[in-house]
N, C-alpha and C positions, 0 to 999 in steps of 0.2 A: 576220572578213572579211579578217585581212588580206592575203592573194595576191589580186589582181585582174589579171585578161589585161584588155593593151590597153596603151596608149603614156602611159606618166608622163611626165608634162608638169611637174611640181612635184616636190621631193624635201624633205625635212624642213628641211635650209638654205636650200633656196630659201623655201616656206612663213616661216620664222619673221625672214625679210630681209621678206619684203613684209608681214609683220604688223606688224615695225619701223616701215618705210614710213608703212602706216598711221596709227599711233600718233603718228607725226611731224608728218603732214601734219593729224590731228582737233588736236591740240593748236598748229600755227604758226594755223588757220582761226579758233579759238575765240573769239570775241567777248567772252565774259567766263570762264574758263578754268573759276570756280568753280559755274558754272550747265552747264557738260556732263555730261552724261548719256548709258551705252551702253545700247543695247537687242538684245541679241542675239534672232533670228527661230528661233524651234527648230527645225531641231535644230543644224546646222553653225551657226550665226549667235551662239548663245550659248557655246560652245567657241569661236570665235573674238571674242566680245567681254570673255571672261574674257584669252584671251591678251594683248589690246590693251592691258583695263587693267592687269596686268602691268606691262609697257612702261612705261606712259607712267607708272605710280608710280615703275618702279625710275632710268628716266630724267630724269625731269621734275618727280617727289615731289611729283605732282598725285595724290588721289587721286580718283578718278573712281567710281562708282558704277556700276551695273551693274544691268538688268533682263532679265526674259526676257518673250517675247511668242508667247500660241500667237494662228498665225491661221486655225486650220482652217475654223473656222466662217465666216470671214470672206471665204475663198477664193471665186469665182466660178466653179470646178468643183470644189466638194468633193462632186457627189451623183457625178459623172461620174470621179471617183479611187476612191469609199468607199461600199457600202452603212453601213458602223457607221463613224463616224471617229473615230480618237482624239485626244481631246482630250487636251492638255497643260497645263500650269498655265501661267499669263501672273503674274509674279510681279515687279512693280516699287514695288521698296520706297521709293519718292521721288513728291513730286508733280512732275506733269511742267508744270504750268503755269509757263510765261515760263524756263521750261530750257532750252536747248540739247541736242537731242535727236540722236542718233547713229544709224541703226540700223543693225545690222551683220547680214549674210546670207554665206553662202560662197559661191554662185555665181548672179548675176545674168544671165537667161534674157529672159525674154518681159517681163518686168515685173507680172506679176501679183501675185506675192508682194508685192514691194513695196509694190502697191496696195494690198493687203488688209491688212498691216501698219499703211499709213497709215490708213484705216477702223477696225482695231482701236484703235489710238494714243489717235484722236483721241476715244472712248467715254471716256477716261484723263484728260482736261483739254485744255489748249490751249495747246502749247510755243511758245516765239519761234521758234524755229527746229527744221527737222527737217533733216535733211542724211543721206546712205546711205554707209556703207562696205561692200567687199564684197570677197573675197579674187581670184575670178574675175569677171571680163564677158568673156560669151560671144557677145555679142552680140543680135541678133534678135527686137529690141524689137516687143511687138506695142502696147503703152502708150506716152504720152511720159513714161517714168521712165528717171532717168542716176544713176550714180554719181557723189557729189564726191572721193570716196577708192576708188583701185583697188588692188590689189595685180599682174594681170596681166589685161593682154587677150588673149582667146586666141578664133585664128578657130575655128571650128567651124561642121561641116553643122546643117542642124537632126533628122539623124537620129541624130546623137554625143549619148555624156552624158556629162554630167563628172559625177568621183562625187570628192571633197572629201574624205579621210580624215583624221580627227584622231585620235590617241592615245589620247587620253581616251574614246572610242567601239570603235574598228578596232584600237588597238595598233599603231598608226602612220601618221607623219605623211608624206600623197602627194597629190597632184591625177591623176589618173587618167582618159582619154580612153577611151572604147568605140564600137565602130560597133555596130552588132547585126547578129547572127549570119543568114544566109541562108535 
C-alpha cells in the first residue's frame, strides 16, 4: 500500500518525534515505572507499542513489556463490519493484575475501540491503572473515552479517514488523510 492519494499529514520524522513524545510522557506519569505495561490494540496499536517500548528502553533502560489485544469480538458493531471476522491473537505475556496498564491504538475516532479494548482488558485480571496512548485523535467522541498521551490532534470531518501507515505493515512510515471519492 504504499502510494496513498490524499493529504499526509504525518511523515516518518514526524511519526517517530511523537512516538518519543509518547514514550516520554508514559514513563514522567508512571506511578511505579516497574508495574507498566503496553498493550498495543491490533493492528496499528501494536506497531506502535513495540516502537514506544523501544524508546523508553533505549532512553530510560526501562524495560517495559509489551502485549497485544484483539478486540473484534468485543467490538459493538463487529456483525455490522464482518459477516466472518477475523480474529487475531490477544497475546499478553504478564498478569495484568495491580499493573499499570498502557493501551496504545494509532488513531482515536469515536471511542469505541477503546471501549472494547477496556472489556476485553478486563476478562485479563484487574490493573491499577489503565491509561490510552494513541498516535492520532481525531476527535468525535461518541463515548466518554480521552486520551492521556497524544502524539497529534488533528481536526477532521467525520466523513475523512485517517489511515496510519507503519513500516512494518505498508513499507512506510505516514499519517494519511482521505475525503472519499464522489
Amino acid at each position: 500500500m504504499g502510494n496513498t492519494s490524499g493529504e499526509i499529514v504525518m511523515q516518518a520524522d514526524d511519526i517517530r518525534n511523537a512516538s518519543a513524545k509518547l514514550a516520554e510522557g508514559i514513563v514522567e506519569r508512571a506511578l511505579d515505572p516497574q508495574k507498566l505495561v503496553l498493550v498495543g490494540i491490533h493492528t496499528g496499536g501494536v506497531h506502535l507499542s513495540k516502537r514506544i517500548q523501544k524508546i523508553i528502553l533505549d532512553r530510560y533502560h526501562l524495560a517495559v513489556p509489551v502485549g497485544t489485544l484483539d478486540i473484534t469480538l468485543y467490538r459493538d458493531d463487529w456483525t455490522r463490519l464482518h459477516n466472518q471476522p477475523v480474529v487475531k491473537a490477544t497475546h499478553l505475556p504478564f498478569e495484568i493484575d495491580e499493573r499499570e496498564v498502557v493501551l496504545v491504538d494509532d488513531v482515536l475516532f469515536t471511542g469505541r475501540t477503546i471501549r472494547a479494548a477496556l472489556d476485553a482488558l478486563i476478562d485479563y485480571g484487574r490493573p491499577k491503572t489503565v491509561q490510552v496512548a494513541v498516535l492520532v485523535d481525531r476527535g468525535h467522541r461518541e463515548l466518554p473515552i480521552f486520551a492521556q498521551f497524544i502524539g497529534l490532534h488533528l481536526e477532521t470531518s467525520m466523513e475523512e479517514q485517517v489511515n496510519v501507515l507503519f513500516s512494518e505493515k505498508d513499507g512506510i512510515d505516514q499519517v494519511v488523510t482521505e475525503r472519499p471519492s464522489a
